[in-house]
N, C-alpha and C positions, 0 to 999 in steps of 0.2 A: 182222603177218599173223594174221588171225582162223583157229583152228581148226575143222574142221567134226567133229561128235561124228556118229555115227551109231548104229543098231542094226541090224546087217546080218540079212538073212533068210536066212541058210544056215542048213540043218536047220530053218528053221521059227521061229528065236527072235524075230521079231518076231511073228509068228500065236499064237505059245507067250504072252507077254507079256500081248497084245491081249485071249487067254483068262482069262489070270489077272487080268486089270484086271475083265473082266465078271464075271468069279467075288466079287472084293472087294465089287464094284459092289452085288451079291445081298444080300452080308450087314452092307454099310457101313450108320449111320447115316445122317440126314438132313443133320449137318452135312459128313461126310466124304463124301455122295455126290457134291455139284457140283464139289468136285475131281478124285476121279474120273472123274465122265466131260469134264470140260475136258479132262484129261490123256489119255485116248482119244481124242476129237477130233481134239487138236492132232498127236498121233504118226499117227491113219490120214491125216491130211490131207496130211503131210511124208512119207508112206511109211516113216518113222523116219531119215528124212534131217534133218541141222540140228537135230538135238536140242539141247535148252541145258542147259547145267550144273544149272538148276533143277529142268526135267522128269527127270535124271535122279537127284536126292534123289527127290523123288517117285516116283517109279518103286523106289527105295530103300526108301523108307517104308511104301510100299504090301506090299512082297515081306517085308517085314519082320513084318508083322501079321500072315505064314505061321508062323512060330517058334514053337512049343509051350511055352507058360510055362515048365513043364520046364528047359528048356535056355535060353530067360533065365535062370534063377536061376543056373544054373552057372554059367556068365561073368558 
């Protein structure tokens, strides 16, 4: 039996998400932006239903480029 992933909207965290992807979107490159917005698409399209294991690295990756060099070097 297939798992279904999702990101539910209580409190907002999928709108919360959706903002911080167009925030990336702002300061991404040219090659990192066609990923980003695929990965916008695909998540307003599903309503954040059926998400896959992939979009969510992505989604990972993305949230990850928040991190203050700072506190990479720590870890």
């Amino acid at each position: 039996m297939e798992s279904t992933y999702y990101i539910t909207n209580k409190n907002n965290q999928l709108l919360e998400l959706i903002n911080t992807i167009d925030y990336m979107a702002s300061e991404a490159t040219v090659e990192e932006l066609d990923c980003i917005v695929k990965l916008k698409e695909e998540l307003i399209a599903k309503d954040g239903i059926h998400v896959s294991p992939d979009q969510y690295n992505s989604i990972i990756s993305i949230l990850l480029k928040f991190v203050p060099t700072y506190i990479k070097d720590v870890c």
